[in-house]
Every structure is written in structure tokens, then in C-alpha cells.
VMD Tcl script that draws the C-alpha trace (Angstrom):
set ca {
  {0.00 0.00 0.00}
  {1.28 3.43 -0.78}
  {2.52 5.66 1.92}
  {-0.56 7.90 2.20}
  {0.66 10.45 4.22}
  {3.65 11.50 1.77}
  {0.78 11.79 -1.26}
  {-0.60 14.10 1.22}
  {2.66 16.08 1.90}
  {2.61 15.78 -2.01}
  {-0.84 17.34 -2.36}
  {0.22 19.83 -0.44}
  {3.00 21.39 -1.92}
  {0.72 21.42 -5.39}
  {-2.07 23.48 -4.14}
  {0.68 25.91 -2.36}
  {2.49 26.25 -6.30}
  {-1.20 27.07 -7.51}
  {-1.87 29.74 -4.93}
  {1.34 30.92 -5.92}
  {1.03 30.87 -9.38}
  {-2.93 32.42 -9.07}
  {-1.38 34.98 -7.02}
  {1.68 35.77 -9.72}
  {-0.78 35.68 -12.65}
  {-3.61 37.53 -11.30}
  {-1.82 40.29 -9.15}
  {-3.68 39.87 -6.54}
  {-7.14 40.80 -8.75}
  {-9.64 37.77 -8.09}
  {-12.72 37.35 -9.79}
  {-15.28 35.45 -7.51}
  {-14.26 32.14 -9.11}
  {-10.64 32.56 -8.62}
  {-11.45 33.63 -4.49}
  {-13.56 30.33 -4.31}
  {-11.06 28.22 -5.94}
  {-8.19 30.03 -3.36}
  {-10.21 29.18 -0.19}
  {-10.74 25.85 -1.21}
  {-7.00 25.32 -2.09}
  {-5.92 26.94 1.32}
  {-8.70 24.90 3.33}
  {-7.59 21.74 1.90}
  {-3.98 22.90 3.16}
  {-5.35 23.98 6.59}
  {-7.09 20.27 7.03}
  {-4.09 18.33 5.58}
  {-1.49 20.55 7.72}
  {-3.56 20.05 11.03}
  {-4.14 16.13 10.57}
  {-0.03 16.33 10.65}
  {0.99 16.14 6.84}
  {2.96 19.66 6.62}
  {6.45 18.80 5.33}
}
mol new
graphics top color blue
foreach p $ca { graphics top sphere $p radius 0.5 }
foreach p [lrange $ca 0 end-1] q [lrange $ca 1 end] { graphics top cylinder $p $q radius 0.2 }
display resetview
């Protein structure tokens, strides 16, 4: 079985690169589907980080 955690770690860093890149392409200038798709990306982050798979 694969080592679940480190897909998480993995999962991580990927939505972290995509609020990065969102952030570099927009400028900071969100439309409504770009804030939804943010908060999701750093909830997901926030869930996976406190259930103890931060790098």
C-alpha cells in the first residue's frame, strides 16, 4: 500500500504552487471564481497541515 501520508505532503505542496502561481498571474485581482477556488486550495492545506501532513 502506498505511503498515504507523503501523497498528502505531495498534495500539499501542489495546491501551495497554484496559490502561488494564481497569485503571480492575477496580481492579486480575483474574480469570484478565482477567491472560491483560493479558499478551497488553502482549506484543503489547513485540514491536511492540522491532521499532521505539513512537510
Amino acid at each position: 500500500m502506498e505511503n498515504l501520508s507523503s501523497d498528502r505532503m505531495m498534495a500539499i505542496s501542489v495546491f501551495e504552487g497554484e496559490l502561488e502561481r494564481m497569485k503571480n498571474i492575477k496580481n492579486g485581482e480575483y474574480d469570484d471564481i478565482d477567491k472560491i477556488i483560493r479558499q478551497y486550495l488553502q482549506e484543503r492545506i489547513n485540514e491536511m497541515t492540522r491532521k499532521g501532513y505539513n512537510r
